[in-house]
C-alpha positions in Angstrom: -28.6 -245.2 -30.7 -28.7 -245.9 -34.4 -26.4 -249.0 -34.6 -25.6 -247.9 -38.4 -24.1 -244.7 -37.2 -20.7 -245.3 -37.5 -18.5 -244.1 -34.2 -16.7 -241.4 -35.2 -20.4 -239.7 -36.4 -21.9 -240.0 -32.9 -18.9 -238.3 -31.7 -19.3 -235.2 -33.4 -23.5 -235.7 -32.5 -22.4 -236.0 -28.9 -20.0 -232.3 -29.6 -23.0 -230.9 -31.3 -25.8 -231.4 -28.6 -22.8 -230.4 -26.0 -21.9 -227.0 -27.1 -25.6 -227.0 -27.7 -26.5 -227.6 -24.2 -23.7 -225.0 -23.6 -24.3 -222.2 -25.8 -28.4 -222.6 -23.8 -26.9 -222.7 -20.5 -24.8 -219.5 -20.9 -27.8 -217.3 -22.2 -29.8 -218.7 -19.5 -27.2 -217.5 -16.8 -26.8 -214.3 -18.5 -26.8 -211.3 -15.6 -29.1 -208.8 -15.0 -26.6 -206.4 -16.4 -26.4 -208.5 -19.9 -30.0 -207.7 -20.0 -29.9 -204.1 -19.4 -27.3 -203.8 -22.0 -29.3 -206.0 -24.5 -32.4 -203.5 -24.1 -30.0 -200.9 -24.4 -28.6 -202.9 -27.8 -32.5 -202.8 -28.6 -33.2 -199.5 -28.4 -30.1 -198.5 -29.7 -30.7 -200.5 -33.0 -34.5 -199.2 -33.0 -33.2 -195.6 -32.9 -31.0 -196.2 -36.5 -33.3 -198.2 -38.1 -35.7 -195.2 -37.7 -33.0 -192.3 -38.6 -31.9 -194.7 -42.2 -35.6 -194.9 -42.8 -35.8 -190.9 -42.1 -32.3 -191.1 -44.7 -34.3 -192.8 -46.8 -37.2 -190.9 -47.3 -34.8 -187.8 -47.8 -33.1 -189.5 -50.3 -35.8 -190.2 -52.6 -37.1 -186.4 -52.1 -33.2 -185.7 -52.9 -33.3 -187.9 -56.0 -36.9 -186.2 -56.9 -35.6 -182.0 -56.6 -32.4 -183.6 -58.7 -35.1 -185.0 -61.3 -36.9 -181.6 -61.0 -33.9 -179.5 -61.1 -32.4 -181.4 -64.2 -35.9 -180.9 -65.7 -35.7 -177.3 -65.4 -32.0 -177.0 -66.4 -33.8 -178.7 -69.6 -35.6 -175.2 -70.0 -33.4 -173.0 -69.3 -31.1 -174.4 -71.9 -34.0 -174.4 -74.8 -35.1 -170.9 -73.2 -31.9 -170.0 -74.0 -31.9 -171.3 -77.6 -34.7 -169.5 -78.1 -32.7 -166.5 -76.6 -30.3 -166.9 -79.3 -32.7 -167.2 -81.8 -34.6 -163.7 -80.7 -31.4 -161.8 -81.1 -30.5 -163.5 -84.6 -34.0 -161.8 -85.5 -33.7 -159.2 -83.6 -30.5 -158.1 -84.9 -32.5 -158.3 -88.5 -35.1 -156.5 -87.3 -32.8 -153.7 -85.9 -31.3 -153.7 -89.3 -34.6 -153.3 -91.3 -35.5 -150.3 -88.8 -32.1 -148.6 -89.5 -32.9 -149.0 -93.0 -36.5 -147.7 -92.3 -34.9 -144.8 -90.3 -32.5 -144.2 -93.4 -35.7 -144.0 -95.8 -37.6 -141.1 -93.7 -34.2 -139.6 -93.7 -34.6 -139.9 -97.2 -38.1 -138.5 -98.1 -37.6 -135.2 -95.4 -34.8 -134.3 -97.7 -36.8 -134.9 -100.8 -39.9 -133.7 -99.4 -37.8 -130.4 -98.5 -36.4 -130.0 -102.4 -40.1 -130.6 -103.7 -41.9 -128.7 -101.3 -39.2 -125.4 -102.7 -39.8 -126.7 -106.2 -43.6 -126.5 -106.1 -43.7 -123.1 -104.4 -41.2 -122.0 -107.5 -44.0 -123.6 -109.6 -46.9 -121.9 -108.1 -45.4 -119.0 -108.2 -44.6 -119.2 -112.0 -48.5 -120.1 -112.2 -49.6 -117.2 -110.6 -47.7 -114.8 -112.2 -49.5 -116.6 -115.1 -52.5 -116.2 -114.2 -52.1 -112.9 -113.4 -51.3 -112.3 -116.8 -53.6 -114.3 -118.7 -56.0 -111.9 -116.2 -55.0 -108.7 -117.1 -55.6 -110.0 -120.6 -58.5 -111.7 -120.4 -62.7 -110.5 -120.0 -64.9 -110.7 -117.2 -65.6 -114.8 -116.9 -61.7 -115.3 -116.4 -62.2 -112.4 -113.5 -65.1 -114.5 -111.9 -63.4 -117.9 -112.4 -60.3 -116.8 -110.1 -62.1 -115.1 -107.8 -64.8 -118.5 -107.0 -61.6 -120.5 -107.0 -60.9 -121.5 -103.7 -56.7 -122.0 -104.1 -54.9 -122.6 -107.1 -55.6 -126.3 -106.8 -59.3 -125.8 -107.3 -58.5 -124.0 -110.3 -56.4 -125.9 -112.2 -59.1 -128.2 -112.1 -61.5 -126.2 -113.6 -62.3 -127.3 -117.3 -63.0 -123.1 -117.7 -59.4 -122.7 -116.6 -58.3 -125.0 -119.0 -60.2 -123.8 -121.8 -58.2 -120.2 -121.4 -54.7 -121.2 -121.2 -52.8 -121.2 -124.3 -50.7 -125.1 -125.1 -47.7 -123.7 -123.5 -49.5 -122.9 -120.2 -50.4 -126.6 -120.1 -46.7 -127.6 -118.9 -46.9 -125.5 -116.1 -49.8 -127.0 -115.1 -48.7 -130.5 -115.9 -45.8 -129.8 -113.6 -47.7 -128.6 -110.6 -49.7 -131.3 -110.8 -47.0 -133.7 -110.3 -44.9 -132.0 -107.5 -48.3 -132.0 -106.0 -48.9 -136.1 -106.7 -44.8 -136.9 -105.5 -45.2 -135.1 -102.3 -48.4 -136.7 -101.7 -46.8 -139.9 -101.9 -43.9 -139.0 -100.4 -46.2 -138.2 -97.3 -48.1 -141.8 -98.1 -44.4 -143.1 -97.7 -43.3 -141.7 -94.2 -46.2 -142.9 -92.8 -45.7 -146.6 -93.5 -42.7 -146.2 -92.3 -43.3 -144.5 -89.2 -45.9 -147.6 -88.5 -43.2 -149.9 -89.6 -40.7 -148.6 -86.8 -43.2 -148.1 -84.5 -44.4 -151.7 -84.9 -41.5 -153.5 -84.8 -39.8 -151.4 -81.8 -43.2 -152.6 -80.2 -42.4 -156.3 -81.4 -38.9 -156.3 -80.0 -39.5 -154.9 -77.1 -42.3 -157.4 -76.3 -40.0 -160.5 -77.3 -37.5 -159.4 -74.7 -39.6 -159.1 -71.9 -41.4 -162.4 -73.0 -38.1 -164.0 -72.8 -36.6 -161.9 -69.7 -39.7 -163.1 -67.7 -40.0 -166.9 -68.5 -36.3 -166.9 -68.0 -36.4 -165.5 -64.9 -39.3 -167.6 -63.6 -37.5 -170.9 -64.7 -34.5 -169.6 -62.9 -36.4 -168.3 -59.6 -37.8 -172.0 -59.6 -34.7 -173.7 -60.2 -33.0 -171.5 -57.5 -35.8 -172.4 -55.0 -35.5 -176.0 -55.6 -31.5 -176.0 -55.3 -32.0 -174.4 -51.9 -34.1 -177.2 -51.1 -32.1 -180.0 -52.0 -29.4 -178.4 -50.1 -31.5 -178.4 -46.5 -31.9 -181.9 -47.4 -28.7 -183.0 -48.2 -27.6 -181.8 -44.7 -29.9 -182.9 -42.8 -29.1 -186.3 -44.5 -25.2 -185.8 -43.1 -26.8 -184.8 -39.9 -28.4 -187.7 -40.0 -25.4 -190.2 -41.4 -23.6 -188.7 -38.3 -26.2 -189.7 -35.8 -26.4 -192.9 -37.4 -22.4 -193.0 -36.9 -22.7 -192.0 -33.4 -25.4 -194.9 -32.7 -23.3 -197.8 -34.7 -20.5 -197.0 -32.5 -22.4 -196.9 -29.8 -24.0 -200.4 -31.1 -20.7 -201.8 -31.3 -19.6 -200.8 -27.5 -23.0 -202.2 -26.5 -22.0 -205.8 -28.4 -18.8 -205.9 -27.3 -19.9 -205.2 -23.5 -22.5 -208.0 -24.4 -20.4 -210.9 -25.0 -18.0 -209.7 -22.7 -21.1 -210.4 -20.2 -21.8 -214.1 -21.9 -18.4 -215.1 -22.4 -17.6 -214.5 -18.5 -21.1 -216.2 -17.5 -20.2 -219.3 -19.7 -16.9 -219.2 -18.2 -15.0 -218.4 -21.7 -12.1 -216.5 -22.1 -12.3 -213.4 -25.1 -9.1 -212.0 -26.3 -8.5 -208.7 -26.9 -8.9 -207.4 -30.7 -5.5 -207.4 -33.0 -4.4 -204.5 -34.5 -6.0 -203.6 -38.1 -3.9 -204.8 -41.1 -3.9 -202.8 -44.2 -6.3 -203.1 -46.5 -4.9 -205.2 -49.8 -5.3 -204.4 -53.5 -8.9 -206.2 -53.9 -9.4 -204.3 -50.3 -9.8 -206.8 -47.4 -7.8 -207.0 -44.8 -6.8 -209.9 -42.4 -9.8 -210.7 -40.2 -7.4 -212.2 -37.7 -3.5 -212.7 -36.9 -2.3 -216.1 -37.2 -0.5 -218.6 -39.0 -2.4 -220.9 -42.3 -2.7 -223.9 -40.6 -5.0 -225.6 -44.0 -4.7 -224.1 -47.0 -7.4 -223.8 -49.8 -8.4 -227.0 -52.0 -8.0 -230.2 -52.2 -6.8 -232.0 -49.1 -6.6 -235.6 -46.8 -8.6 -235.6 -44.6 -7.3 -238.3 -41.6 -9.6 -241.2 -40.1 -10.7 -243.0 -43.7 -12.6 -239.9 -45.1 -10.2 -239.4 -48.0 -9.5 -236.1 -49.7 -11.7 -233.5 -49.5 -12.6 -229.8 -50.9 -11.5 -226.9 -48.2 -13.1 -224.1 -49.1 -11.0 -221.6 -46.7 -8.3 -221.4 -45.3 -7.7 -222.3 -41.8 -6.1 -219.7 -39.3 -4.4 -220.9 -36.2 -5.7 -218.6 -33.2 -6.6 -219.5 -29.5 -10.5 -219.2 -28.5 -12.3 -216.0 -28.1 -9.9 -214.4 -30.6 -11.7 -211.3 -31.7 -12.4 -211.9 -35.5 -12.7 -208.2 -37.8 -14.8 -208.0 -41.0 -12.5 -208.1 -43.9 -14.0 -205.5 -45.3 -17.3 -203.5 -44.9 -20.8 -204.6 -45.8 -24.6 -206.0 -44.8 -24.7 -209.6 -42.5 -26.2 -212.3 -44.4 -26.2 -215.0 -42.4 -25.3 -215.5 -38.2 -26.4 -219.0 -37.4 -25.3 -222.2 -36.5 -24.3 -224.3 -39.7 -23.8 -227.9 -39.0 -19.8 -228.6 -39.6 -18.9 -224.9 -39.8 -20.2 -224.4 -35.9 -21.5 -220.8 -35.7 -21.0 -219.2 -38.9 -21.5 -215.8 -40.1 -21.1 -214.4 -43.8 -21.3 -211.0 -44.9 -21.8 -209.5 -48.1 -19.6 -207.1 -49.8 -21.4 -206.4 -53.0 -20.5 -206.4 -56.8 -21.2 -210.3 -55.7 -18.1 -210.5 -53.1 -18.6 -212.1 -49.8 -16.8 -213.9 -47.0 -17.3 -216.3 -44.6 -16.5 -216.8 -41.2 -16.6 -220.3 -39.3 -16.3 -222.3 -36.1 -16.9 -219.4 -34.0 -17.0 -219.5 -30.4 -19.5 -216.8 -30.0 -21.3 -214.1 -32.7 -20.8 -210.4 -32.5 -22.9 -209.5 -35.0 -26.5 -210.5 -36.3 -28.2 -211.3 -39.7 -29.2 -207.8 -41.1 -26.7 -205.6 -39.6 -24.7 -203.3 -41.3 -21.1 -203.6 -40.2 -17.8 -201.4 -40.9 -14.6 -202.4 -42.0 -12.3 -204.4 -39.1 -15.0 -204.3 -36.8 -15.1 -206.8 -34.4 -18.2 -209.5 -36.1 -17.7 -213.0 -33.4 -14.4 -214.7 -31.9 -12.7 -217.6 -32.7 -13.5 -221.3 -31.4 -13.9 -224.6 -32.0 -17.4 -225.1 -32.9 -19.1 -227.3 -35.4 -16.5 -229.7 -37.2 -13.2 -228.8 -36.1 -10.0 -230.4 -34.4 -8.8 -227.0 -32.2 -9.4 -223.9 -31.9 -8.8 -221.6 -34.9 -10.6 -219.3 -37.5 -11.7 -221.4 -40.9 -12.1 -218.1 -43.1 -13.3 -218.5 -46.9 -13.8 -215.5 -49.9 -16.7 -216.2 -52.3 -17.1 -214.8 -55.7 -21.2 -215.0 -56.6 -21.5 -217.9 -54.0 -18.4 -219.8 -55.4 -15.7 -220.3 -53.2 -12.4 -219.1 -54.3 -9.0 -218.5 -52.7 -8.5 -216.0 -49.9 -5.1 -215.7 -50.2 -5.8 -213.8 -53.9 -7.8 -211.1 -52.2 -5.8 -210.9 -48.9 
């Protein structure tokens, strides 16, 4: 050996390669049974990989119907602006047909008072005529009797060649009761067309609207309907994937049950669950702070040192919870921490678990809240058994005891 390798270093070399040669010579003495329950483990982990992938893919069509829905809520709300807007008009077009309803009231009633005024005035005419006939020679005779009606002969340059200057303002006022009720006529036709046309246009508008409303809202329905078949089966499949992580967990458990009694170690049965603490971990084992967090001596010439954890004084194969739920990061063996496994939290919060005797969990896996992730030991660089637990803040350590 190295001769510049001081002795204290090839002693914790010699520890290494012998919990080393240990660790090996447990999993290759693992029963039959260890196996069956490891391909069991396998399959098990196979069959919720495959049902969060299925969760995922349902997810993102969830998150796409949301998109589309939203997008369609979008419409609905400018279809019904534009609702709002059609009744504004509407209402002014129901006004200008009352007021065109109000004007052909109007004109009938005029049209009535004229239409007795002129038949006053023809009559007046014709008892002139008659007169100015009984009068008159032979040419008047023939010029009322080619007349077609009284209008043809007013017009009649003979006629008005006959009639004396007072005649002329009978005439004169025939001729404009005739001229008023023709344009009274002119008049309730337009507006006839102009109720006619917009009753047309407003019904139109409201079945324009009624329909694209109703389409937007059929659509939007179908979609919600949907989303809804697969938002359940996304809870039927969160409660599979609950049914095979607690299955996962048994399988584990029974796992290094197996190990531990083929390497001859002794596990402990699991604590009872603290309560969670304001920043929401709870204690992942029950013990007494044997090292505190910081600066410390460190015995044998090393001087003072950084801990980065605190220390927790348990006997080996003490069950060790997760302080709180979240994703394995790292299961491994890590020089003076032994076998160490972190997990992360999120929002940057992990924590750290070291010197572990054996792992219960691997890097990847998702674990719960005071589930059972290794048990305690005395592996890597430690002086007993016991549980060297840290809290880390974006990968800085800090205290645990501010979190606990």
């Amino acid at each position: 050996m190295n001769p510049l390798i001081s002795g204290s270093a090839r002693s914790r070399i010699l520890v290494m390669f012998a919990v080393i040669a240990m660790v090996a010579f447990a999993w290759s003495q693992k029963p039959a049974n260890a196996a069956n329950e490891e391909a069991k483990l396998s399959d098990t982990q196979a069959k919720i990989d495959k049902a969060n992938n299925k969760k995922g893919v349902l997810s993102e069509e969830i998150a796409g119907l949301s998109s589309q829905i939203d997008a369609y809520e979008t419409q609905v709300a400018a279809l019904r602006a534009e609702e709002r807007d059609a009744e504004i008009r509407l209402e002014a077009k129901q006004e200008e047909l009352d007021a065109a309803e109000a004007e052909v009231k109007k004109a009938n009633r005029e049209l009535k008072v004229l239409a007795k005024r002129l038949k006053r005035s023809l009559e007046v005419l014709k008892e002139r005529l008659v007169s100015i006939y009984q009068s008159g020679g032979t040419d008047m005779a023939e010029l009322i009797l080619t007349s077609n009606d009284y209008g043809d002969l007013i017009q009649r340059s003979e006629y008005l060649e006959h009639i004396q200057d007072h005649d002329a303002v009978i005439v004169d006022r025939v001729r404009g009761l005739r001229d008023e009720q023709q344009a009274i006529v002119v008049r309730l036709k337009k507006a006839k067309d102009t109720i006619e046309s917009s009753r047309n246009e407003i019904a139109s508008e409201e079945q324009n609207l009624a329909t694209a409303r109703g389409a937007v809202e059929s659509q939007q329905g179908e979609l919600k309907t949907v989303r809804a078949e697969r938002a359940a089966a996304v809870d039927t499949i969160d409660s599979r994937v609950g049914e095979l992580e607690d299955i996962e967990s048994d399988l584990q458990a029974k796992i290094q049950e197996q190990i531990a009694a083929a390497s001859g170690l002794t596990t402990l049965p699991a604590g009872p669950l603290s309560s969670p603490s304001a920043a929401g971990l709870i204690w992942p084992v029950s013990g007494t702070i044997t090292s505190g967090f910081g600066s410390r001596y460190s015995p044998g010439g090393i001087g003072t040192t950084y801990h980065e954890g605190i220390d927790l004084g348990v006997p080996e194969g003490t069950p060790i919870r997760a302080a709180a739920s979240g994703t394995v990061i790292l299961a491994s063996y890590n020089g003076g921490y032994g076998n160490y496994t972190c997990i992360d939290h999120g929002s940057g919060l992990s924590t750290c678990y070291a010197h572990q005797s054996q792992f219960g969990v691997t890097s990847g896996q998702s674990v719960d809240q005071g589930q059972v992730i290794g048990y305690s030991g005395n592996t890597g660089s430690s002086t007993g058994p016991h549980l060297h637990f840290e809290v880390r803040i974006n990968g800085v350590a800090v205290d645990p005891l501010g979190y606990l």
